[in-house]
C-alpha positions, -999 to +999 in steps of 0.1 A: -239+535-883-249+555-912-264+585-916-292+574-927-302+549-896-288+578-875-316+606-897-343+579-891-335+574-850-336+606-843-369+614-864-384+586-845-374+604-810-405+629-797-396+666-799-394+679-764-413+713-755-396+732-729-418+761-728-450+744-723-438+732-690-437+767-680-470+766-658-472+805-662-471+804-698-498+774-702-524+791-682-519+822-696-524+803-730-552+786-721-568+817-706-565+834-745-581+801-759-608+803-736-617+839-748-616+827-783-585+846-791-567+832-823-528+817-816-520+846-834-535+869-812-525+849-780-490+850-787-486+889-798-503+897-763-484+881-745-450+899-761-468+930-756-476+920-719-444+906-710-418+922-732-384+914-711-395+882-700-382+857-728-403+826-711-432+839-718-428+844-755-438+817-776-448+812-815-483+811-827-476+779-842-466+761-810-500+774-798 
C-alpha cells in the first residue's frame, strides 16, 4: 500500500472527540452558549473554574 492510499484512508476516517463525551464538560458548554458567552470566553472560565481538573479543559476552537 502506498502512502498515499494509506494518507487518503485515514483522511477519509471521522476524527473522534473524546472530550465531548464528557457529559460534565458538554453541559457546562452548553450552559456558556446559552448565556451568549463567546468560545473564547467559555473555555477560559472553565480553566479558571476548574484548574486541576484536565477533563474539563478544552480549546475554544473545539467549542
Amino acid at each position: 500500500m502506498t502512502a498515499q492510499r494509506m494518507a487518503s484512508t485515514r483522511r477519509t476516517q471521522p476524527c473522534r472527540r473524546y472530550k465531548l463525551d464528557v457529559l460534565t464538560l458538554q453541559s457546562k458548554m452548553h450552559c456558556g452558549l446559552i448565556q451568549h458567552w463567546s468560545p473564547q470566553q467559555t473555555a477560559g472560565r472553565l480553566k479558571r473554574k476548574h484548574p486541576n481538573d484536565q477533563t474539563m479543559h478544552i480549546s475554544h476552537e473545539a467549542i
